[in-house]
LOBADREN-190988 format. One line per field, with one value per residue (C-alpha): y, z, x negated; chain. Coordinates in nm, 3 decimals. Example, Ala and Ser with C-alpha at 12.3 -4.5 7.8 and 13.67 -1.06 7.14 Angstrom:
<atoms>
v c(-0.450, -0.106)
w c(0.780, 0.714)
u c(-1.230, -1.367)
cadena c(A, A)
</atoms>
This chain:
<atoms>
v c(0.911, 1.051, 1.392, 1.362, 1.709, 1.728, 1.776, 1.515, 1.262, 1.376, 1.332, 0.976, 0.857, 1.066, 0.897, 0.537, 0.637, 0.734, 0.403, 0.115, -0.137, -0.427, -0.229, 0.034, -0.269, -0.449, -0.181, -0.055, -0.426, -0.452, -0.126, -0.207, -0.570, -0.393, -0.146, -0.270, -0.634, -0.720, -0.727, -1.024, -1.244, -1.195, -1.331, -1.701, -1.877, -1.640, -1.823, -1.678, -1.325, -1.307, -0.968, -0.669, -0.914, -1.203, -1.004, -0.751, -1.089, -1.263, -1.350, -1.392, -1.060, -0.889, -1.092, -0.973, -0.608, -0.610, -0.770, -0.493, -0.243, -0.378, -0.346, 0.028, 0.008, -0.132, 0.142, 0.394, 0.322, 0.299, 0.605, 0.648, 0.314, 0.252, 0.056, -0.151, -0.261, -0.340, -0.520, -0.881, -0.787, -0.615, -0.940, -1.164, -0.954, -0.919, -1.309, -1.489, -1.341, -1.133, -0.844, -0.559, -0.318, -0.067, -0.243, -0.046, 0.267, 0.170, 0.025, 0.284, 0.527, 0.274, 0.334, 0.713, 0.730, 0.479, 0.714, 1.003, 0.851, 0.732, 1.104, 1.271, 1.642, 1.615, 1.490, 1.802, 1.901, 1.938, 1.545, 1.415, 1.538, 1.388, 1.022, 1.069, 1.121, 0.795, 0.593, 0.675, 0.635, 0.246, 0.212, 0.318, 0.058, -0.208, -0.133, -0.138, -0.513, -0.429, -0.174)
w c(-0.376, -0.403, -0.626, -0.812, -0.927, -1.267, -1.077, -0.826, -1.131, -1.301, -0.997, -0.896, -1.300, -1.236, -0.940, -1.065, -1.379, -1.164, -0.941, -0.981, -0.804, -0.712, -0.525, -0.373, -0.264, -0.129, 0.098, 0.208, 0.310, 0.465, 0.654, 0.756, 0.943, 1.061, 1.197, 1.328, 1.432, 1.538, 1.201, 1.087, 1.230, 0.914, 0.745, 0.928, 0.611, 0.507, 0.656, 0.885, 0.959, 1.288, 1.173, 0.956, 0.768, 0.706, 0.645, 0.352, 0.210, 0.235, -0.138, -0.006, 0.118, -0.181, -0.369, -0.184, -0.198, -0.578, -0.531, -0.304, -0.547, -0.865, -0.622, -0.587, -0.970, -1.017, -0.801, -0.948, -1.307, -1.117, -0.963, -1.001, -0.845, -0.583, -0.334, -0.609, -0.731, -0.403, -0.295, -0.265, -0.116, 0.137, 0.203, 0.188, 0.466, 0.652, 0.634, 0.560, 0.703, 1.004, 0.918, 1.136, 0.958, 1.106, 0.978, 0.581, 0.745, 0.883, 0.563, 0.334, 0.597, 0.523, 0.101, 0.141, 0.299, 0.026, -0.202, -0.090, -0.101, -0.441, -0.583, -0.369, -0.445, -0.643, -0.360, -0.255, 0.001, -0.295, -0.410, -0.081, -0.014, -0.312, -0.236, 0.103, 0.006, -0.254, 0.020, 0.257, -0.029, -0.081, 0.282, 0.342, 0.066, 0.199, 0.537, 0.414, 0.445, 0.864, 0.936)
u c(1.789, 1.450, 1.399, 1.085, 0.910, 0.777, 0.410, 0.509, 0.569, 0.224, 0.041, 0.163, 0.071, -0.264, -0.333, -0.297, -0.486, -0.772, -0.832, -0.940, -0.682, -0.905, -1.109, -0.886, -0.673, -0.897, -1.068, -0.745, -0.639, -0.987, -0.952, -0.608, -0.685, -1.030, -0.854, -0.571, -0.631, -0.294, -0.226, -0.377, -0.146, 0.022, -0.291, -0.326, -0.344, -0.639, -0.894, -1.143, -1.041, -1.277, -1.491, -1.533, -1.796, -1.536, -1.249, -1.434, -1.571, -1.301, -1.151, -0.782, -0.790, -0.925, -0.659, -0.350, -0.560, -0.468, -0.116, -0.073, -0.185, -0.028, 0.326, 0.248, 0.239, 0.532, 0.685, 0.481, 0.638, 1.040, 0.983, 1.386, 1.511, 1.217, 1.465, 1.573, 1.262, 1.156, 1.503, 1.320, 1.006, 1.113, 1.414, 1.059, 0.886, 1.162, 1.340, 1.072, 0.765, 0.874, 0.613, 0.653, 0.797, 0.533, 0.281, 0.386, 0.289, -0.049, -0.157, 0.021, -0.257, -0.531, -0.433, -0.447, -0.796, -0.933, -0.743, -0.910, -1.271, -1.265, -1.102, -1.293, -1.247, -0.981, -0.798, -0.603, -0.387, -0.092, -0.216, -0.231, 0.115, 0.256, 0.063, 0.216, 0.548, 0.526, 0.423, 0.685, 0.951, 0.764, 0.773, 1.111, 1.207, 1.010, 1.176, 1.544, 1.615, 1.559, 1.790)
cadena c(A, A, A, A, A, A, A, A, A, A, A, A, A, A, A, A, A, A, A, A, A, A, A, A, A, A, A, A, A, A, A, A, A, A, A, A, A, A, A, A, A, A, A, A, A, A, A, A, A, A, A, A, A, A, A, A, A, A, A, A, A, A, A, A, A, A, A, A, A, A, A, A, A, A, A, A, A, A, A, A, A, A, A, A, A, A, A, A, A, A, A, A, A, A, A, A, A, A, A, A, A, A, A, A, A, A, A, A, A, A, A, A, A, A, A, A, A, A, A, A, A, A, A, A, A, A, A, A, A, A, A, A, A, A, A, A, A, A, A, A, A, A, A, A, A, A, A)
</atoms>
């Protein structure tokens, strides 16, 4: 089990507070199959993913941008039983759609540089850190289901 810190636990709720999940999600998402094109595969039912144009204006992917980011929510507000709360999605990624488990950590990168753009300079090393360690904890429970 995870140990929270009293800042830790202020800083995730700060954090979430602070953004503005349809658009964080969807530039992260963006970013993500931009960046890393191999991940789209994932996406085949997206519709046409074939540039940086089509993917940012692409309404599926600004869709599963907030799904994405209401899911960090949810963990957000379970800060205690992360792995529970994430005990079917990570059974759907891994038995149903075959996502590379790898794939968590490249967007949960993609979600930290949005992050940091839209906080700006109240993004600090001691923030990042604690955004960093949430997002490992979600990707390590979105993993679980693999190993």
């Amino acid at each position: 089990m995870v140990e929270w810190t009293d800042f830790e636990r202020a800083t995730i709720q700060d954090i979430f507070s602070k953004i503005d999940y349809k658009s964080v999600g969807h530039q992260a998402l963006s970013r993500c199959l931009v960046v890393y094109p191999w991940t789209q595969r994932y996406f085949a039912s997206f519709g046409n993913l074939y540039n940086a144009a089509a993917i940012v204006g692409n309404p599926k992917v600004a869709a599963h941008g907030l799904t994405v980011m209401q899911g960090l929510e949810k963990a957000a507000k379970n800060l205690d039983n992360i792995k529970a709360t994430y005990a079917e999605l990570s059974v759907l990624h891994s038995e149903h759609l075959h996502v590379d488990p790898d794939n968590f950590k490249l967007l949960a990168d993609c979600i930290t540089i949005v992050v940091a753009s839209v906080l700006g300079a109240s993004f600090t090393a001691e923030v990042q850190a604690v955004l960093q360690k949430f997002l490992a904890v979600v990707v390590s429970a979105l993993g679980k289901q693999y190993y």
